[in-house]
Structures are given as C-alpha cells and as structure tokens.
Backbone as ProteinMPNN parsed JSONL, in Angstrom:
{"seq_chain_A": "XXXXXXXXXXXXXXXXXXXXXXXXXXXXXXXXXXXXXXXXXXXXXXXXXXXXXXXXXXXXXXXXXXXXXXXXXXXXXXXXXXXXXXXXXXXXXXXXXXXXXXXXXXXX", "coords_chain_A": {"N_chain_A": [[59.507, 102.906, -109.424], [57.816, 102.409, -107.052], [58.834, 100.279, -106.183], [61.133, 101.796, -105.068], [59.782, 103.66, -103.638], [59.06, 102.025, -101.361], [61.412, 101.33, -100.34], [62.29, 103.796, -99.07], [60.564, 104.88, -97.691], [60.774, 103.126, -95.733], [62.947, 102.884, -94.852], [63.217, 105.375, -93.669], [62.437, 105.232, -91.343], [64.361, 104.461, -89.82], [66.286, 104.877, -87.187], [69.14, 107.158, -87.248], [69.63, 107.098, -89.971], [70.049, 108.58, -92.462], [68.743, 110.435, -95.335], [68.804, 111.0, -98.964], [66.763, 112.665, -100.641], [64.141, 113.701, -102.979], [61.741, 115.491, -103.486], [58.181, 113.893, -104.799], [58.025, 113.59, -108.144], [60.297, 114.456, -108.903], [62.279, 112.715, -108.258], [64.875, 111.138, -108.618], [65.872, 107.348, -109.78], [67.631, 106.406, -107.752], [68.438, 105.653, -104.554], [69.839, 107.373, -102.195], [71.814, 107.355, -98.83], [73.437, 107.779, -96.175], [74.502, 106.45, -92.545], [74.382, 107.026, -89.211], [77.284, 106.627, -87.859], [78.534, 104.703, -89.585], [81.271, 104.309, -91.99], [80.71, 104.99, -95.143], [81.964, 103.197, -97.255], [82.605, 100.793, -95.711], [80.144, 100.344, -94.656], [78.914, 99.728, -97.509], [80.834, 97.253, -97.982], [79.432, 95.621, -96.168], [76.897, 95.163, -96.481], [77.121, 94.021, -99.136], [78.467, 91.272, -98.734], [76.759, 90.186, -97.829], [75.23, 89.93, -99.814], [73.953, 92.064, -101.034], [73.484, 94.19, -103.739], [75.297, 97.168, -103.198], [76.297, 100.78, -104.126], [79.442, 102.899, -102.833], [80.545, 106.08, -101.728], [81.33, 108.974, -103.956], [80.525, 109.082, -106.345], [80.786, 110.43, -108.534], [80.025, 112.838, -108.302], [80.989, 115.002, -107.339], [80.523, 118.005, -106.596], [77.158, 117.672, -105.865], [77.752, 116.26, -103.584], [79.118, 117.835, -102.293], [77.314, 119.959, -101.519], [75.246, 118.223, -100.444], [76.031, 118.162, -98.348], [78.156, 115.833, -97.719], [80.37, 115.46, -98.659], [83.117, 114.583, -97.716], [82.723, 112.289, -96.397], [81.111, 110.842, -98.383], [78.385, 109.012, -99.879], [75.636, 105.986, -99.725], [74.626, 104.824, -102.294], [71.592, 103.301, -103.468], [70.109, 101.239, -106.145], [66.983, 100.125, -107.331], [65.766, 98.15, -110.012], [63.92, 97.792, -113.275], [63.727, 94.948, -113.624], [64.039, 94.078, -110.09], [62.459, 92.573, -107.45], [59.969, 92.817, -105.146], [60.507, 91.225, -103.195], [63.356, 90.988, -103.252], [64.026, 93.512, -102.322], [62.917, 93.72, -99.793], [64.763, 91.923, -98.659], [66.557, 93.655, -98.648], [66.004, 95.461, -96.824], [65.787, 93.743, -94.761], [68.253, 92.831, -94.404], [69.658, 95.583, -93.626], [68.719, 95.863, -91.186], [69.111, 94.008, -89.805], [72.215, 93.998, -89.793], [72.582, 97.006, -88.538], [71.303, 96.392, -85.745], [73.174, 94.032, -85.4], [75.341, 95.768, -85.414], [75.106, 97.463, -83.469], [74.626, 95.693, -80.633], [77.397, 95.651, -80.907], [78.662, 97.83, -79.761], [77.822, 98.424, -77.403]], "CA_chain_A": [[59.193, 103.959, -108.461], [57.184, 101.922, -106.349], [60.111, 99.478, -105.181], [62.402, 102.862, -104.646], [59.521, 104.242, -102.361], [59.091, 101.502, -100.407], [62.881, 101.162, -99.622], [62.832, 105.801, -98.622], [59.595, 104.921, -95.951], [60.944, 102.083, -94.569], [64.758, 103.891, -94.602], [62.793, 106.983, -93.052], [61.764, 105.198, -90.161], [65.017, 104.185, -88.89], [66.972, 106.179, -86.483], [70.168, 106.93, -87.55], [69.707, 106.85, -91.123], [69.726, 109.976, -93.273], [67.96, 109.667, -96.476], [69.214, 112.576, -99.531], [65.862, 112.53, -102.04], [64.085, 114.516, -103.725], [60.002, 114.96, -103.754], [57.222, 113.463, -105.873], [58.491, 113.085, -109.749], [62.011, 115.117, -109.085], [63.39, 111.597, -107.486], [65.725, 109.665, -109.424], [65.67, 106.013, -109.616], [68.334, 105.932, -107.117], [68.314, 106.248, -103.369], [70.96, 107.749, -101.586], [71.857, 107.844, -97.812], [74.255, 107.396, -94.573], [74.155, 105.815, -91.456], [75.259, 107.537, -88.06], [78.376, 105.265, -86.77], [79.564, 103.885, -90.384], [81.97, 104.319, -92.861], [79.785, 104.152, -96.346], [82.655, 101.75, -97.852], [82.43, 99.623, -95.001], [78.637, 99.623, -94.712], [78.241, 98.864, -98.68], [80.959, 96.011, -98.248], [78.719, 94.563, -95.159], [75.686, 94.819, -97.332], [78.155, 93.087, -100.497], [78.826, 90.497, -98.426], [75.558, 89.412, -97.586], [74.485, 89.538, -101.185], [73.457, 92.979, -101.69], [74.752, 95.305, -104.285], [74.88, 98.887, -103.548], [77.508, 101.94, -104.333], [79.554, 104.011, -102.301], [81.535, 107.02, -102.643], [81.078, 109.923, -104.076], [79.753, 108.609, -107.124], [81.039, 111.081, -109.776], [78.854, 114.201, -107.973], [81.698, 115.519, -105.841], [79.476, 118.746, -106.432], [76.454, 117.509, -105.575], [78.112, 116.023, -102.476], [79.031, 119.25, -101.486], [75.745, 120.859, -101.48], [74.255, 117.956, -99.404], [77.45, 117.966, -96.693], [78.398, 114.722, -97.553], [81.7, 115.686, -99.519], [84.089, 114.128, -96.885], [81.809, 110.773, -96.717], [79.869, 110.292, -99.455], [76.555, 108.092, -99.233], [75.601, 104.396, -99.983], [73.857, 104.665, -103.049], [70.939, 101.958, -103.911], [68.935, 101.867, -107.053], [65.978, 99.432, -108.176], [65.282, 98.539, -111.777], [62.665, 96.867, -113.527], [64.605, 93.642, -113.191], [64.228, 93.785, -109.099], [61.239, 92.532, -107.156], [59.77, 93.315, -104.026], [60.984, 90.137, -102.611], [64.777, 91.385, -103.65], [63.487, 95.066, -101.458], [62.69, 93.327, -98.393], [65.825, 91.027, -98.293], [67.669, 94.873, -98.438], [65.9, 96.142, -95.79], [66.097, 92.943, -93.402], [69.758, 92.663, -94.163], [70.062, 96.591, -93.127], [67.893, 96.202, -90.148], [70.248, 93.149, -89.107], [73.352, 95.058, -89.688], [72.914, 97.901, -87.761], [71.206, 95.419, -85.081], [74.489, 93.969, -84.939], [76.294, 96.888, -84.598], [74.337, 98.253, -82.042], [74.849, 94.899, -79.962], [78.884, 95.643, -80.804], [79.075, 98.911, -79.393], [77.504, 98.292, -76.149]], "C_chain_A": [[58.568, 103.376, -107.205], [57.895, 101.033, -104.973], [60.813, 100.828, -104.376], [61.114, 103.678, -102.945], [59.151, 103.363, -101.29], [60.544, 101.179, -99.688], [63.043, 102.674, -98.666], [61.659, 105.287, -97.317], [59.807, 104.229, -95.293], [62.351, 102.435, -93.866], [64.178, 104.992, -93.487], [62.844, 106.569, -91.857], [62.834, 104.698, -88.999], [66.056, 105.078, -88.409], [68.894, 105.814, -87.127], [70.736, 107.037, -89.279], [69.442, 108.035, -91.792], [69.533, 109.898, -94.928], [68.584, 111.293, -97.436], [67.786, 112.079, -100.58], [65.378, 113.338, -101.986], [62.158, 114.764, -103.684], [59.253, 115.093, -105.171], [58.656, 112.726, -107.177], [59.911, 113.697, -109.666], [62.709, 114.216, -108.949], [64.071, 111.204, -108.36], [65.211, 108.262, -108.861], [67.055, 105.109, -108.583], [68.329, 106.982, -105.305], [69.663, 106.373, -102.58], [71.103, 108.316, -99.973], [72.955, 107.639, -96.762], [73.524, 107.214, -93.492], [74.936, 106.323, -90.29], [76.163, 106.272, -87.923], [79.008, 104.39, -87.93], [79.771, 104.869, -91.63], [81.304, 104.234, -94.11], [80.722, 103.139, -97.102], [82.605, 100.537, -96.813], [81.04, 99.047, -94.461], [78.469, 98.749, -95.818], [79.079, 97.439, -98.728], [80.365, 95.399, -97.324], [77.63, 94.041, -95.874], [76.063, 93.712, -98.232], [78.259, 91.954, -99.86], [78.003, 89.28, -98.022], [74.38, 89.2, -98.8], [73.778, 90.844, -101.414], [73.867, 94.266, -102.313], [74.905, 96.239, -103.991], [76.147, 99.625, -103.592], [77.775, 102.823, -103.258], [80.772, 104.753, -102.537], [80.507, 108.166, -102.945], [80.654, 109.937, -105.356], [79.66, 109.694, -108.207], [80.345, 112.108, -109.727], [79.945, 115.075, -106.785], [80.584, 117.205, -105.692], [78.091, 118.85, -105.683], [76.826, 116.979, -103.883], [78.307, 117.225, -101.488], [78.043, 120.209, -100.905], [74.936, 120.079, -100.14], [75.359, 117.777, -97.881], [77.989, 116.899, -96.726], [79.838, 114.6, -98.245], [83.019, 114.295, -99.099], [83.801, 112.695, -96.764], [81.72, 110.24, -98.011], [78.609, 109.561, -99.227], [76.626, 106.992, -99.797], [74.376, 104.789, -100.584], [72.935, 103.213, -103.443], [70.127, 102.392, -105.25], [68.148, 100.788, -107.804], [65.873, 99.673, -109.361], [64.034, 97.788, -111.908], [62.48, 95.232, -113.439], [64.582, 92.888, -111.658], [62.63, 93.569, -108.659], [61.121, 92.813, -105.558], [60.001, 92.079, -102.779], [62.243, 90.88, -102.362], [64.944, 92.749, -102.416], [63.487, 94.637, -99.963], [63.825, 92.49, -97.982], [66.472, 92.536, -98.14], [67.545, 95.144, -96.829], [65.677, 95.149, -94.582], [67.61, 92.661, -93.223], [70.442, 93.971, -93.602], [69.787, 96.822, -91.593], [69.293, 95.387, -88.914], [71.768, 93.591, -88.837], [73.308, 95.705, -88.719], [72.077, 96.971, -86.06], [72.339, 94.951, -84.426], [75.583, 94.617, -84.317], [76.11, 97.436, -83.581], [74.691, 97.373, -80.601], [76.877, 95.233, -79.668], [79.169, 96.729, -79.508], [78.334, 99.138, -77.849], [78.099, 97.395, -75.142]], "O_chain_A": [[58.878, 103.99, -106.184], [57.759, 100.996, -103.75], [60.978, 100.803, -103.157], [61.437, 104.022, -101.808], [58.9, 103.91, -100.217], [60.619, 100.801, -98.519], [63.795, 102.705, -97.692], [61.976, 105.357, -96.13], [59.306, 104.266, -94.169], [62.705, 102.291, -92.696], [64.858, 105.319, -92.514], [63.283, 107.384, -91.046], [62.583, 104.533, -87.805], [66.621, 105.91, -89.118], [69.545, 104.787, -87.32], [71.901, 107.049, -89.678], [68.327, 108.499, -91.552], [70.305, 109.228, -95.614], [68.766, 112.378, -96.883], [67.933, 111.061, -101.256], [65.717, 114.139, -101.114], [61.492, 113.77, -103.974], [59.428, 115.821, -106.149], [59.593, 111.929, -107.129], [60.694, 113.307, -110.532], [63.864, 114.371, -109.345], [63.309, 110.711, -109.191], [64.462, 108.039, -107.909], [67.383, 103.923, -108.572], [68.265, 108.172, -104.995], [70.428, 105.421, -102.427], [70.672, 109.435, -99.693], [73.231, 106.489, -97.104], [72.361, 107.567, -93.299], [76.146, 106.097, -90.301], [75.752, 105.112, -87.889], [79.82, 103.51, -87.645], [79.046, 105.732, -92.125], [81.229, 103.033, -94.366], [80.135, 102.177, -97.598], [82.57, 99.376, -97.222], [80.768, 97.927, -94.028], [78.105, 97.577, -95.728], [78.533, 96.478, -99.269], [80.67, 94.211, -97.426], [77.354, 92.844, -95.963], [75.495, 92.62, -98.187], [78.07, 91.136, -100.759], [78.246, 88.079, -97.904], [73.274, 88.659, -98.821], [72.8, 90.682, -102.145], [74.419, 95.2, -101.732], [74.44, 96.82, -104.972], [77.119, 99.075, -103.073], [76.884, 103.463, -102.697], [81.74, 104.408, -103.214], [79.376, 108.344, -102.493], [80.295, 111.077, -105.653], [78.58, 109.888, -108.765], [79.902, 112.564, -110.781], [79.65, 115.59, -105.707], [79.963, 117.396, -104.646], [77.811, 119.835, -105.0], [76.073, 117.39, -103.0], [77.852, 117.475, -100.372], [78.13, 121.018, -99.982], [74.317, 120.623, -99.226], [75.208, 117.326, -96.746], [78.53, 116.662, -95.646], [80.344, 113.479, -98.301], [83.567, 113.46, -99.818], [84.7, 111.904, -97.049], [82.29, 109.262, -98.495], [77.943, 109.722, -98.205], [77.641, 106.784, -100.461], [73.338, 105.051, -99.977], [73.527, 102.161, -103.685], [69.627, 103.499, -105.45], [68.584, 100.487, -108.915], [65.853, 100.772, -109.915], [63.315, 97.305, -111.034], [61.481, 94.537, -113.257], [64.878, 91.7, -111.533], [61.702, 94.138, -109.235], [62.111, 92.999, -104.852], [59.628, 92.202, -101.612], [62.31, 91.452, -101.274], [65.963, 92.847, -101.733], [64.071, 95.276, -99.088], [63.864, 92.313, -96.765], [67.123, 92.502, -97.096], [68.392, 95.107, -95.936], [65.406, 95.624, -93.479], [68.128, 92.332, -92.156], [71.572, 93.85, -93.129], [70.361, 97.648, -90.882], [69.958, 95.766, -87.95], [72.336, 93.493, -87.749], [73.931, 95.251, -87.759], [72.82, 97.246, -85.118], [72.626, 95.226, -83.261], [76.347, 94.39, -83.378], [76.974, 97.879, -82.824], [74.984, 97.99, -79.577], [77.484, 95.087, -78.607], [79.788, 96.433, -78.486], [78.465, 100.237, -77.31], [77.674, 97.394, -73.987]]}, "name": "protein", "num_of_chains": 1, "seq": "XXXXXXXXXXXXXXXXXXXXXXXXXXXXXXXXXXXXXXXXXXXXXXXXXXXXXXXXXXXXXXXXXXXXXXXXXXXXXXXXXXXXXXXXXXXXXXXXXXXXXXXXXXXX"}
C-alpha cells in the first residue's frame, strides 16, 4: 500500500495524467491511469522497453471501463507487490517523467 501510494501522489502531480482510484482501504493493489497525447499500448510498450512492466488494455473490465469513460482506450495498469521496492517505484516514475519529457520535446 505504501509503494502503490507513493506511485498515485507522485502520478497526481503530473499534468496530463489521469489517475482512476479509489479512496482510503477501497483501493486495490493496482493503479490504473492514462496520459493526454498517448496510446496506452504504445505508452506501456515505451515503459516495456525501458524495463518496466505494466498492462494495458482493457484488462478483462470492459464494464468497468465503461463506467470510468475509458472503454475506447483503456488505461495502463501498474501494480506493486511485496516483491517490489521503493528503489523499483522511483525508477517507474523517473522513466515516466522522462517519457513524457521526451514527448513533449517531440511535439514542439
């Protein structure tokens, strides 16, 4: 829980990024969101490529997709276990930061 909320406040804070969770104890152990300006299969293989796993798609909730508007998308699921450390957390979120960094440099 601890890893997962430090990945949602540091996710929160960047523009562009839309976070789907849940508050307090309702969360799952998986965080789910999109990024204005990408594709979630072509974000999670940028992430994949740089060594970090995460899911996208619609992830067997087409329902649940529906509800949060994301039907047509889907979201780039992440989810910490007990197995991951807060080393592993901060390589996510400097390899996301760098990403869209990049992209941002593209598109100008």
């Amino acid at each position: 829980r601890r890893l997962l909320a430090r990945m949602e406040q540091s996710l929160a804070g960047v523009n562009g990024i839309q976070l789907f969770t849940a508050e307090g104890e309702n969360q799952a152990g998986v965080l789910s969101f999109v990024c204005d300006g990408w594709d979630c299969q072509d974000l999670a293989r940028a992430l994949g490529q740089r060594g970090v796993a995460v899911r996208a798609g619609l992830h067997c909730a087409p329902l649940a997709h529906r509800t949060a508007g994301t039907l047509e998308s889907g979201t780039i699921r992440i989810s910490p276990s007990v197995f991951n450390t807060e080393g592993q957390i901060n390589f996510f979120l400097r390899e996301m930061r760098e990403i869209l960094r990049e992209n941002t440099k593209k598109s100008v």
